[in-house]
C-alpha positions in Angstrom: -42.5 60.9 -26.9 -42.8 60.4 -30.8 -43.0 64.3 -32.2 -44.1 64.8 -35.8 -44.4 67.9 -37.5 -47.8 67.4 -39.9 -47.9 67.7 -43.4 -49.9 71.0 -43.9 -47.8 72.7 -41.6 -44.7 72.3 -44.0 -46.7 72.7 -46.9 -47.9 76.2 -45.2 -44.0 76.9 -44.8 -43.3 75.9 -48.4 -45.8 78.4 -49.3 -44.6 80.9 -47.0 -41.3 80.7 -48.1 -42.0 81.1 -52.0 -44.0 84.1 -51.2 -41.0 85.5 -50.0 -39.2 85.1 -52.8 -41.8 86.9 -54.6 -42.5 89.7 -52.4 -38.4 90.5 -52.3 -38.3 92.6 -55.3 -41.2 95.0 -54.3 -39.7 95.2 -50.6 -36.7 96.1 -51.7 -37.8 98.8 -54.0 -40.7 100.0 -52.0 -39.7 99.5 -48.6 -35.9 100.2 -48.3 -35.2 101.8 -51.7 -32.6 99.2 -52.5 -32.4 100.2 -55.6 -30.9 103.8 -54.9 -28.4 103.2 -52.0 -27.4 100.4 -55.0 -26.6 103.2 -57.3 -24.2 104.9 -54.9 -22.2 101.8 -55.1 -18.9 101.1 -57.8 -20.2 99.4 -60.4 -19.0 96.0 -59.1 -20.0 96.2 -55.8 -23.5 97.3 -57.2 -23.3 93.7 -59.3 -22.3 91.8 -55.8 -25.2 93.3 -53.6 -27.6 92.2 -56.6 -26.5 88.8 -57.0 -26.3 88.3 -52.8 -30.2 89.3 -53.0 -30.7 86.9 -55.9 -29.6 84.2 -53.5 -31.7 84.8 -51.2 -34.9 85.0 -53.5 -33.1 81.9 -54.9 -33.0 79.5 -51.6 -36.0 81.3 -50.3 -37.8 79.6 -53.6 -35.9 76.4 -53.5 -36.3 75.6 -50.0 -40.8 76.2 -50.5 -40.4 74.4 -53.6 -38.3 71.6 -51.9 -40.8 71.4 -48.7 -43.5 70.9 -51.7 -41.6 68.2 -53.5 -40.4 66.3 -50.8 -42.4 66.9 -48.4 -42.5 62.9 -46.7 -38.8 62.9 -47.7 -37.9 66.1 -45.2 -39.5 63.7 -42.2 -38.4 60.2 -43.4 -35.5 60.5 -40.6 -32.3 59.8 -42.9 -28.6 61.1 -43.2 -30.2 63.3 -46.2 -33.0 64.6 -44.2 -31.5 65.5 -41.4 -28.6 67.7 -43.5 -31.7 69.1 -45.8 -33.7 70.4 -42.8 -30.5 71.2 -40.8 -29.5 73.5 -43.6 -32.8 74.9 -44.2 -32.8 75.2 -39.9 -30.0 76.9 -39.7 -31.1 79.1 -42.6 -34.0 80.6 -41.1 -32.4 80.9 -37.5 -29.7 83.1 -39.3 -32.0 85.3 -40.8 -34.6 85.6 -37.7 -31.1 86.3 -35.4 -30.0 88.9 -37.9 -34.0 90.2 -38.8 -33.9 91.3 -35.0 -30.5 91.9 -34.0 -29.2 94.2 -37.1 -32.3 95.4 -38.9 -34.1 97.2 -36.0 -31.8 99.9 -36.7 -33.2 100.9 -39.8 -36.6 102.9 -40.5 -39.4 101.7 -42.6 -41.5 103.8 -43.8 -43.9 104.9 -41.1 -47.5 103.7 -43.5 -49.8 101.4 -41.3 -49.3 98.8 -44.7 -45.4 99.1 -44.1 -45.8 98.1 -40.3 -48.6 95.2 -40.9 -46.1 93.5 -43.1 -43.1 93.8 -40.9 -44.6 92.0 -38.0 -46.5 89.3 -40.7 -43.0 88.9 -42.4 -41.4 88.4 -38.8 -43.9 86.3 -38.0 -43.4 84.1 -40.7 -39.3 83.8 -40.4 -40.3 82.5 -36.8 -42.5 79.7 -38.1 -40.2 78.9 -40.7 -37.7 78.4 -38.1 -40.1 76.7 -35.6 -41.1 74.5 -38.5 -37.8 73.2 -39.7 -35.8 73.4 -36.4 -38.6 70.7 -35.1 -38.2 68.9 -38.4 -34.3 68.7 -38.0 -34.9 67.8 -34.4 -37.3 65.0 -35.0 -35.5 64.1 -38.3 -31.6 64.1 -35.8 -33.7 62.1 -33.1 -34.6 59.0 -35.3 -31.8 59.0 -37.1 -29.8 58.5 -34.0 -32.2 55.8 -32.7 -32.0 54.0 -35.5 
């Protein structure tokens, strides 16, 4: 059976991942008040945690603007695509394993707002994963059949 992830549904994830990237800066500060546990750091550690959460607004960017670019490219079933969506795979399945096993532990604030977007972010890390674990799947298949 020939699988195929279509199109719009990566372009959807390519968007979905760039809004991330934008949104960061306004969870941290709104929802977890990054930017005062940040204080209480030393001064180098403080320059650490904020250049960690500039990678992560960085690849969550890269990866939607990569999906855009390339979009026939991440499906074309070769050595690169299958590393490309691997990566970005493995990615995502990091971040949905530690979204639910680590960050249930801390609070959000309680505001109906705060608790739609926790379970519309969540629901986007799992189709981000859905997306490109299928892609690496499909992409791993035909490159093996080759």
């Amino acid at each position: 059976m020939k699988f195929e992830i279509p199109n719009w549904l990566i372009l959807l994830g390519a968007a979905g991942q760039m809004f991330t990237a934008f949104i960061y800066p306004y969870i941290r500060h709104k929802v977890f008040d990054w930017y005062n546990d940040i204080k209480k750091l030393k001064p180098l550690n403080q320059e650490i945690a904020k250049t960690y959460g500039r990678y992560i607004q960085g690849l969550n960017f890269s990866f939607g603007l990569i999906s855009v670019l390339f979009t026939e490219e991440l499906k074309n079933k070769t050595g690169l695509a299958v590393a490309l969506t691997g990566l970005i795979a493995a990615y995502w399945t990091g971040k949905l394993i530690t979204q639910f096993s680590y960050y249930p532990m801390y609070q959000i604030p309680r505001k109906p707002f705060f608790k739609v977007g926790e379970v519309l972010m969540n629901t986007m890390f799992v189709s981000f994963c859905l997306i490109f674990v299928g892609l690496f799947v499909s992409n791993l298949s035909g490159y093996l059949n080759k």
